[in-house]
C-alpha positions as CSV (number, residue, x, y, z in Angstrom):
1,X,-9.7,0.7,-7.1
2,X,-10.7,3.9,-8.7
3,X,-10.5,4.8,-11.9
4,X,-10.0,8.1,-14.3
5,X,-9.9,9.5,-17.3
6,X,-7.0,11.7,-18.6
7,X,-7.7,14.3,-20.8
8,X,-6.7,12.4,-23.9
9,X,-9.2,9.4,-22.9
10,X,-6.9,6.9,-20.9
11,X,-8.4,5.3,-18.0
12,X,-6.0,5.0,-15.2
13,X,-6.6,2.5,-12.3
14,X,-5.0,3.5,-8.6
15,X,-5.5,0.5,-6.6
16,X,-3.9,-0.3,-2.9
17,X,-2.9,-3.2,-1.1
18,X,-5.3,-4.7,1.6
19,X,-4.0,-4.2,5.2
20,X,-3.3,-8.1,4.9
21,X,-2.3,-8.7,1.2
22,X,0.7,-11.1,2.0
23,X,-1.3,-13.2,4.6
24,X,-4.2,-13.6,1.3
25,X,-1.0,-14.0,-1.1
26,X,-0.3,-17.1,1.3
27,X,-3.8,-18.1,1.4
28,X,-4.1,-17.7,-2.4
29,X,-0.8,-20.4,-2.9
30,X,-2.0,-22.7,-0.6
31,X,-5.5,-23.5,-1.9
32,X,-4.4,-22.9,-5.5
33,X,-4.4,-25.8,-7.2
34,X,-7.6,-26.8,-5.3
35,X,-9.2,-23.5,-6.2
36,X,-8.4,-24.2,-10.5
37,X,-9.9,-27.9,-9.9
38,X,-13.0,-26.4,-8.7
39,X,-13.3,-23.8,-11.1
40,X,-12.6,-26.1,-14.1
41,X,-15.1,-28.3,-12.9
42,X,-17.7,-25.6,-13.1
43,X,-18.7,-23.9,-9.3
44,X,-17.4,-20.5,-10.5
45,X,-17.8,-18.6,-7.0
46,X,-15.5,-16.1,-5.6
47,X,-12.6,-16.9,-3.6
48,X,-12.4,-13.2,-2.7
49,X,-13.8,-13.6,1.1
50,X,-12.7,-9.7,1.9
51,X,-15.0,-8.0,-0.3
């Protein structure tokens, strides 16, 4: 992401997609309800293995 303030002081975000955003998105909804149980439970690590 980068971000940027207009003149009258609102910060924009311009983001892209990763190369591979639909094979995460898959990724993502498969370990999802495994992912909540384990942050619920305390281990509060990111999931985010591409940065």
């Amino acid at each position: 992401s980068v971000y940027v303030t207009d003149p009258n002081g609102l910060i924009l975000e311009f983001t892209r997609d990763h190369p591979e955003a639909d094979k995460i998105a898959r990724e993502r909804r498969a370990d999802a309800h495994q992912s909540l149980k384990r942050w619920l439970a305390g281990d509060h690590t990111s999931n985010n293995t591409y940065r």
